[in-house]
C-alpha positions as CSV (number, residue, x, y, z in Angstrom):
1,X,1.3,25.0,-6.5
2,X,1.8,21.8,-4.5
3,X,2.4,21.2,-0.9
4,X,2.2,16.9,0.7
5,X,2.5,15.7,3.9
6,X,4.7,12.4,4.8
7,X,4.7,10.8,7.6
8,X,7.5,8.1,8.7
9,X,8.4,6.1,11.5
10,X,10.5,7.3,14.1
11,X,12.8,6.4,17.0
12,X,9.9,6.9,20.2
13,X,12.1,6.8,23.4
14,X,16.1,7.7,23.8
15,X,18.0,6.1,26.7
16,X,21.1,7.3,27.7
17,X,23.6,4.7,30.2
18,X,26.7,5.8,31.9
19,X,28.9,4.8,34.7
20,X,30.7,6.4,37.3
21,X,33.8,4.4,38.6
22,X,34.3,6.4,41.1
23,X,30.4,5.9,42.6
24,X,30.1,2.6,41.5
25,X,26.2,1.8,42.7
26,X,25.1,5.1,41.1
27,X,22.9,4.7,38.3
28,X,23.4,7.1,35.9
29,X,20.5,6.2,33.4
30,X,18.3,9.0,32.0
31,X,14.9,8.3,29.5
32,X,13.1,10.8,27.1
33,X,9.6,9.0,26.3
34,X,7.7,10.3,23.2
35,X,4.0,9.4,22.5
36,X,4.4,8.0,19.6
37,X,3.9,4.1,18.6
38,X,5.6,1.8,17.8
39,X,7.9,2.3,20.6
40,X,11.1,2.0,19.2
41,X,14.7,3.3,21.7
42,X,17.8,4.3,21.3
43,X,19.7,3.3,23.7
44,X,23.5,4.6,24.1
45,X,26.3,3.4,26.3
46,X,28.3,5.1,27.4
47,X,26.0,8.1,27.6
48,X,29.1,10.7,27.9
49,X,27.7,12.3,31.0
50,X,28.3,12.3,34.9
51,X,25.3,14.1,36.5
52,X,21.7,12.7,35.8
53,X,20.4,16.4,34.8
54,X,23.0,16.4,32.0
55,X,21.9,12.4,30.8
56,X,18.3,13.9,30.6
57,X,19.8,17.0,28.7
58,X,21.1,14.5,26.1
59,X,18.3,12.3,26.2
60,X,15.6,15.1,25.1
61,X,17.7,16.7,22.9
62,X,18.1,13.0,21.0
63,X,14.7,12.6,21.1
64,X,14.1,16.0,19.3
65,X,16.6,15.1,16.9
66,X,15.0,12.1,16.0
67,X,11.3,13.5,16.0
68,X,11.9,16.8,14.1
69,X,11.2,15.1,10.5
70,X,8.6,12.8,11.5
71,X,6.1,15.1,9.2
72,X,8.0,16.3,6.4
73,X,6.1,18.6,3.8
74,X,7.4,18.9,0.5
75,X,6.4,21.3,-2.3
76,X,6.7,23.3,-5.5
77,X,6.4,26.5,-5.2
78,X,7.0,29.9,-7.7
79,X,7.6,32.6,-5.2
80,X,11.0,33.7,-4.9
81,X,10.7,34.3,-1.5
82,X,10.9,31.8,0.3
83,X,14.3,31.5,2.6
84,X,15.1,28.5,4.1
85,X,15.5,28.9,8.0
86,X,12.2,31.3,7.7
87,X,8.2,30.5,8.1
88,X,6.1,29.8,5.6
89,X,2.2,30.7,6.3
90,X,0.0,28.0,4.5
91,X,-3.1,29.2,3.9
92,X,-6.6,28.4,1.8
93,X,-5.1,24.8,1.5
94,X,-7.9,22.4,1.0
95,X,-6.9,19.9,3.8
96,X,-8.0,23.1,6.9
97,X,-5.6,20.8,9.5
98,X,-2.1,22.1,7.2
99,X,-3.2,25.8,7.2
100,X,-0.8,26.6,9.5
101,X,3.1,28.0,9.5
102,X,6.0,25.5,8.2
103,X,9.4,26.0,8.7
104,X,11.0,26.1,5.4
105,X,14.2,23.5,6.0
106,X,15.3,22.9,2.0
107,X,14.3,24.9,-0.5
108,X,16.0,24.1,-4.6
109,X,15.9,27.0,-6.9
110,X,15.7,26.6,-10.6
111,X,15.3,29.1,-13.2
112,X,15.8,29.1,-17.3
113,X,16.3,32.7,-19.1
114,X,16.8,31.0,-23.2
115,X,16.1,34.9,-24.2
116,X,19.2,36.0,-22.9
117,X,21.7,33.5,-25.1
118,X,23.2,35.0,-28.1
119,X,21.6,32.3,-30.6
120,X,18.0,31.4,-30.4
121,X,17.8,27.6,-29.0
122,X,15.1,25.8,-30.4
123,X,14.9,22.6,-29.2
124,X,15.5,21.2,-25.3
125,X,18.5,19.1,-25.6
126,X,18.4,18.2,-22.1
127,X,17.7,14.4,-20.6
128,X,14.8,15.6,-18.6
129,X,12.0,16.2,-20.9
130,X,9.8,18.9,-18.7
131,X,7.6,21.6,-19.7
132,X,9.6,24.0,-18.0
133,X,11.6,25.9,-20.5
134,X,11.9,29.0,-18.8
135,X,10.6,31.2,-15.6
136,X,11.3,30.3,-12.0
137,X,10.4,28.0,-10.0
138,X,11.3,25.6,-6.5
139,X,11.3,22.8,-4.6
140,X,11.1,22.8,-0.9
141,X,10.5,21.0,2.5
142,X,9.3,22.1,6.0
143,X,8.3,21.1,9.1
144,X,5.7,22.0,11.2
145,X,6.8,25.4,13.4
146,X,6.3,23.9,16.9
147,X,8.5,20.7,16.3
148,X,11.9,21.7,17.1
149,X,14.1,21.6,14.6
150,X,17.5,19.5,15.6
151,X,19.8,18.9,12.3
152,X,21.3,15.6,12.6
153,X,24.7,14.6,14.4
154,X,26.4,12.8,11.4
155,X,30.1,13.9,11.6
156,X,32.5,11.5,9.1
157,X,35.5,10.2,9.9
158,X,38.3,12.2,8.7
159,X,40.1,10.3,5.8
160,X,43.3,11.5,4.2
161,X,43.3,10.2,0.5
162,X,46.5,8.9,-0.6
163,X,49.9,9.8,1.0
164,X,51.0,12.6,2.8
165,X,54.6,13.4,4.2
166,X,55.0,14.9,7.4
């Protein structure tokens, strides 16, 4: 029913520093250069590695992890189907360049069944005032099937809420 391409900004070029105490005049230093403009790093000391092949392990893989939503399709959909984690074959689309298969990362399911309540409802008392009142339908985003898809590294602190006895 709908499918939109956005584009955004993204980090261009990951650097990753380390040093060895032990080899002090080594430079551990490894670079992942995207084409992409502007060029715009990240840059992180220490790197966590000892051997170069490792910092350009890191370096690639943060690059990737960075890159893999710079095109981000979102969409509305009404085919069940859809799994997220599977492809998705766009096809007949008016703009020819987005025929092509999406890996489905999100997908928001949503369906209304009034029928089935026990008193007939005849007015929408919820806040959202939609024409949707019942079938099936969803939301979704995807990325483009040759961009690797790298999930983001954001692990929180662990808090403990109030007091706890040992």
């Amino acid at each position: 029913k709908r499918f939109d391409l956005r584009l955004e900004t993204r980090t261009s070029r990951t650097t990753r520093r380390d040093y060895d105490f032990e080899k002090p005049r080594l430079t551990l230093e490894a670079e992942n250069r995207g084409d992409a403009l502007p060029d715009l790093e990240d840059y992180d000391y220490p790197g966590r590695f000892i051997d170069r092949e490792r910092g350009k392990h890191l370096a690639k893989r943060a690059l990737e992890r960075h890159r893999s939503d710079f095109q981000l399709a979102e969409g509305k959909s009404d085919q069940p189907l859809l799994v997220s984690g599977h492809f998705l074959a766009l096809t007949e689309h008016p703009k020819a360049k987005w025929n092509d298969l999406w890996l489905l990362t999100e997908i928001f399911h949503e369906g209304k069944q009034p029928q089935v309540l026990e008193e007939s409802v005849t007015s929408d008392t919820t806040a959202l005032k939609d024409d949707f009142h019942q079938g099936y339908r969803n939301r979704f985003q995807a990325t483009p099937w040759d961009v690797p898809n790298r999930p983001p590294l954001n692990h929180p602190k662990p808090r403990i809420l109030g007091s706890q006895s040992a």
